[in-house]
N, C-alpha and C positions, 0 to 999 in steps of 0.2 A: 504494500500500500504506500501511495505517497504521501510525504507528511503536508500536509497545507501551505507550507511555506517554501517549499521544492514545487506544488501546483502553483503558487502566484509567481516565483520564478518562471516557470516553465510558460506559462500563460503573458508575461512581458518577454520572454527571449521570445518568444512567436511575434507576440505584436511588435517588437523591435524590428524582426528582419523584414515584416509585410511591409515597416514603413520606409525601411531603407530601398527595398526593393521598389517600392511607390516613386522615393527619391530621386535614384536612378533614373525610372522612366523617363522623369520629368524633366531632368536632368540631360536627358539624350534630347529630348523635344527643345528644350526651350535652351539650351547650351549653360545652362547656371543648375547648380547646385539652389533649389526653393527649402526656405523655412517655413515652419510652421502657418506664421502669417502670409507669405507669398502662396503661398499653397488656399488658404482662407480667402484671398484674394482672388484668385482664379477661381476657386469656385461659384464666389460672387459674380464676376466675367460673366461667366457661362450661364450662371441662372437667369440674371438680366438682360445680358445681350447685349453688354455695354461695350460700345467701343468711343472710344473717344479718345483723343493725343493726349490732352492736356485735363487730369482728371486731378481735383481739390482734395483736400483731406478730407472733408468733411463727406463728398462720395465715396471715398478708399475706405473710410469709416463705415459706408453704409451698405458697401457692395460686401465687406467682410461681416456684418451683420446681416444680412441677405443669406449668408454662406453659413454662416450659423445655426439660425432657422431651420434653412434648408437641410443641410448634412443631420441636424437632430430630428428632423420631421419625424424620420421613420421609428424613431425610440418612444412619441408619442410626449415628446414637450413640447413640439410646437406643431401648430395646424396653419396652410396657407388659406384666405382668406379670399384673398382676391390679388387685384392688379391696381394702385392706385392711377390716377391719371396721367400721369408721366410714364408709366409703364414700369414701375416697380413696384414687386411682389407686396404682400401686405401678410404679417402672419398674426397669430394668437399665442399666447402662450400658455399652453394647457395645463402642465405642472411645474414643480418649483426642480431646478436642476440639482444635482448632489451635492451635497457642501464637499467638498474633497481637499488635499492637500494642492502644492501647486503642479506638485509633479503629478498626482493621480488624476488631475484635472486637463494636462496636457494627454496624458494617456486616454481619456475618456474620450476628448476631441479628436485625438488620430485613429482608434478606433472605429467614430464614425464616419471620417473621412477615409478611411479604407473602406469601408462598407459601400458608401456612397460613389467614388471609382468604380469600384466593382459591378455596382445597379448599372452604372457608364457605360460598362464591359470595357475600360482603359486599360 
């Protein structure tokens, strides 16, 4: 049997290499190595459809909240709502997210953003 703390071992070396392996892809695509955020950011991108040269913080802020939303949907914290008038998504927020450490809170996030690629087929 394994002890519990040899499974949450075993359970972050797996989610380690999905996201390096994720890394990589991205890395082949876009010629940079993406963080965390850059990765949140593109997700954003994609959901909205946003292209634009010259994009404010306060959009980078909003497209990675887009991305948030969206990669957590399928856990059932957030629901999309609609499309506001400008053409970005609108969500709800159904439950309260996990109070977590900083580090178990980054793992929580690249978990769903492995998931969410995945639904991609990337």
């Amino acid at each position: 049997m394994v002890k519990p703390y040899f499974r949450n071992m075993i359970i972050q070396d797996d989610l380690q290499q999905r996201w390096w392996h994720l890394e990589m892809k991205l890395k082949d695509r876009f010629e940079k190595k993406p963080d965390l955020e850059a990765i949140l950011f593109l997700i954003g991108i994609q959901e909205v459809g946003f292209l634009q040269k010259k994009i404010s913080k306060e959009q980078k802020q909003d497209l990675m909240h887009v991305a948030i939303c969206s990669i957590l949907s399928p856990g059932g914290y957030y629901k999309k709502t609609g499309i506001d008038k400008d053409g970005w998504p609108q969500f709800e927020q159904l439950k309260e997210l996990p109070a977590n450490t900083l580090m178990e809170q980054e793992n929580f996030l690249k978990d769903f953003i492995l998931f969410y690629f995945e639904q991609q087929e990337f």
